[in-house]
N, C-alpha and C positions, 0 to 999 in steps of 0.2 A: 435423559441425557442433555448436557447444555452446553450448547451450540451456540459460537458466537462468529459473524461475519465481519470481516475486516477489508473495506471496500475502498479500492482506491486505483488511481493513474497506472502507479508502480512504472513509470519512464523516465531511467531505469527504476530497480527496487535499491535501496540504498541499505546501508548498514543500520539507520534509524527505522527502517521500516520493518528487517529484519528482527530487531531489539524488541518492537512491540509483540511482530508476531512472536516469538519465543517466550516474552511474557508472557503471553496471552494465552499461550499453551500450557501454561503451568495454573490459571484459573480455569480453562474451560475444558469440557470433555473432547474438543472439537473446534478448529478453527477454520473459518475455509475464510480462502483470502480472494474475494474477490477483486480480478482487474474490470473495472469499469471504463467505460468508451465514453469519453467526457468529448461530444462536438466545438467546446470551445478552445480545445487547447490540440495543436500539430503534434502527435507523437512520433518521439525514434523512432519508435520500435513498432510492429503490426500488434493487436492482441497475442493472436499467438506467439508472437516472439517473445513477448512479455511474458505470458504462460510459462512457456520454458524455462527461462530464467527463473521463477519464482518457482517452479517445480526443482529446478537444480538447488537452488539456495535453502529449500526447505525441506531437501529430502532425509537429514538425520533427524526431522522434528517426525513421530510418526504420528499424532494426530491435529496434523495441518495437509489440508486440501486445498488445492488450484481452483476456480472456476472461473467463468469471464458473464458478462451481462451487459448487454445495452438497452438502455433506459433509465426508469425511474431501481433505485436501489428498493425502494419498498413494494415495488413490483415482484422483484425478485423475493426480497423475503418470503413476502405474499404467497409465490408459487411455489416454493420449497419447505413452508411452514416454519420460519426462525424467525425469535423476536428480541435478538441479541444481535447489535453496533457494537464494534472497537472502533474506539478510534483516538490515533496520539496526539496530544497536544503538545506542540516545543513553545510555543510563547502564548502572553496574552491576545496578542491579534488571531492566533490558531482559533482561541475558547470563543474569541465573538463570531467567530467564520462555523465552528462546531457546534457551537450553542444554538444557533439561531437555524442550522438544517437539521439539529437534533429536533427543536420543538416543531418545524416543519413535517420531518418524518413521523412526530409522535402526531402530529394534526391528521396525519393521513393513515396513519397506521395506530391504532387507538395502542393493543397489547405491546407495540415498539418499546424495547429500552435502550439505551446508549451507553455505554462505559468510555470513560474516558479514565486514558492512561498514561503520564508524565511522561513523558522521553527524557533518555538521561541526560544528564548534562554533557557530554561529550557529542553530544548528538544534535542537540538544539539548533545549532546552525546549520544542519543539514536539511538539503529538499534536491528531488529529480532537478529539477530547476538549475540548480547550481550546481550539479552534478555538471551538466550537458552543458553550461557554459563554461566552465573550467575546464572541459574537455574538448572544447569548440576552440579554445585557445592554446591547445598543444600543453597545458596544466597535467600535473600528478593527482589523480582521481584514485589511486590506491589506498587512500586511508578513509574513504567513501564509501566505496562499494564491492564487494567480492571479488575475486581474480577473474572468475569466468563474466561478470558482469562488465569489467574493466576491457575485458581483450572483446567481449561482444559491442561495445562502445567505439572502441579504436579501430573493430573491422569496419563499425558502419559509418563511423567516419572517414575512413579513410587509410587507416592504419599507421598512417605516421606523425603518432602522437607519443 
């Protein structure tokens, strides 16, 4: 069976992340999307809230799983036996930031592989990032992100967005 992990923020999960994972459902027998806990960046949302969300948004894909991990991502591989990366790339700055922790994780993880997968062009200019300041500024985030992502944003902001 081939198993491939798609490891990321996911605050929030956005329509471009959605896109991969669904791709990526249609290559692999299996995708489990994991939220990782990055110490350098303040999230919305807790893990688990993120979990949720990504369980809501991926419930009509049926072989896409949730799971969360903190640490190293090749740790997790490691402990769960996969040696399958997704990961999207929207521009050339993505490939040198992707490139360069692919051949990290494949230093550390020798049977490591990486896929990499175009996001569409409607998508490109998307990231959590500009998600949350466009939402930070009282902006329209429904052509971004999911309804239930959208109203989960607006309640933790504050709701009057």
């Amino acid at each position: 069976m081939r198993v491939a992990v798609y490891p990321g923020s996911f605050d929030p999960v956005t329509l471009g992340h959605l896109d991969i994972i669904k791709r990526s459902s249609k290559i692999f027998d299996e995708v489990i999307v994991a939220v990782m806990f990055n110490r350098n960046k303040k999230p919305l949302f807790s893990v688990d809230e993120r979990i949720a969300l990504l369980i809501d948004a991926t419930r009509n894909i049926p072989n896409v799983r949730v799971d969360s991990h903190e640490g190293l991502l090749v740790d997790y591989l490691s402990k769960n036996n996969h040696q399958i990366i997704v990961k999207g790339l929207r521009a050339i700055s993505d490939f040198e930031a992707e490139f360069q922790m692919a051949s990290v994780n494949q230093k550390l993880l020798k049977e490591l592989e990486t896929v990499f997968i175009m996001t569409r062009t409607e998508y490109m200019y998307l990231s959590s990032s500009i998600v949350k300041e466009v939402a930070n500024f009282g902006g329209d985030i429904s052509n971004f992100v999911t309804d239930e992502v959208r109203q989960a944003i607006e309640s933790k902001l504050g709701g009057g967005l």
